[in-house]
C-alpha positions as CSV (number, residue, x, y, z in Angstrom):
1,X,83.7,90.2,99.6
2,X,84.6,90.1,96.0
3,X,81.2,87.4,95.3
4,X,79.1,90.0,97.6
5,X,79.9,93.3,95.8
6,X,79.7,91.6,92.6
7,X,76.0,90.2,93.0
8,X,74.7,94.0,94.3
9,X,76.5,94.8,90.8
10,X,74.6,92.4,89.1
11,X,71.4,93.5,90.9
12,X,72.0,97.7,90.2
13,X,72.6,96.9,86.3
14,X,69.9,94.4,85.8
15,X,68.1,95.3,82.7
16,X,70.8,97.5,81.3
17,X,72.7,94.8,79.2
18,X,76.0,95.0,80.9
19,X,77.3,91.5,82.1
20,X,79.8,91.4,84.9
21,X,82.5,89.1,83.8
22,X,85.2,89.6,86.6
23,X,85.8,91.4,89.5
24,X,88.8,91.4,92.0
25,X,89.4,92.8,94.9
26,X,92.5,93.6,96.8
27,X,93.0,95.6,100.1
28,X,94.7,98.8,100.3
29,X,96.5,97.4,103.2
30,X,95.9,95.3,106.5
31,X,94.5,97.9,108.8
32,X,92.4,99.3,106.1
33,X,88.6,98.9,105.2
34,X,89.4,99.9,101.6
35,X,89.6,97.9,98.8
36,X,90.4,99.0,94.9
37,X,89.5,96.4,92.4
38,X,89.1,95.8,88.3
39,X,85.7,95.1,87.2
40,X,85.6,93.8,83.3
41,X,82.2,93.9,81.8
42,X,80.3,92.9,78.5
43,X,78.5,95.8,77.7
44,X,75.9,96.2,74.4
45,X,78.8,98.8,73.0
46,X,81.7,96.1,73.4
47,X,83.8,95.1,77.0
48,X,85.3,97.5,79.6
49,X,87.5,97.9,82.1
50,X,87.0,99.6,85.4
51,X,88.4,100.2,88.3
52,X,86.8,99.9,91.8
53,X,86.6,101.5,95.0
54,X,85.2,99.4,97.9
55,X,84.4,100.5,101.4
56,X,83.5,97.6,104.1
57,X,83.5,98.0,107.6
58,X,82.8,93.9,108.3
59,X,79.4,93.7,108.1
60,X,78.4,96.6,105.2
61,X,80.2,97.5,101.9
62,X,79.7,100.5,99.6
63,X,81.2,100.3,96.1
64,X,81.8,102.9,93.5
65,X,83.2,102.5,89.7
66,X,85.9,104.9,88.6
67,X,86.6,105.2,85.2
């Protein structure tokens, strides 16, 4: 899941300058369809720290960066 959200990041900040460099994904807990996560980027002001929500329901995911 972690691979999927990260390439639809990659494909929402094209042309931006800001390079994904990690993201990982844990879920909340076993019955859940929520994940949180840490994205770390490369951005054109320095390199960031996020966090992540993740919603996937198996088959489609919505993501959303917190700061």
């Amino acid at each position: 899941l972690a691979e999927e959200v990260q390439l639809s990041m990659i494909e929402k900040f094209a042309g931006t300058g800001i390079k994904i460099d990690s993201l990982i994904l844990t879920r909340e807990s076993n019955d859940s369809n929520i994940y949180k996560g840490i994205l770390e980027t490369t951005e054109p002001n320095g390199n960031f720290t996020y966090t992540v929500n993740v919603t996937y329901d198996g088959e489609y995911f919505t993501w959303e960066v917190t700061e």
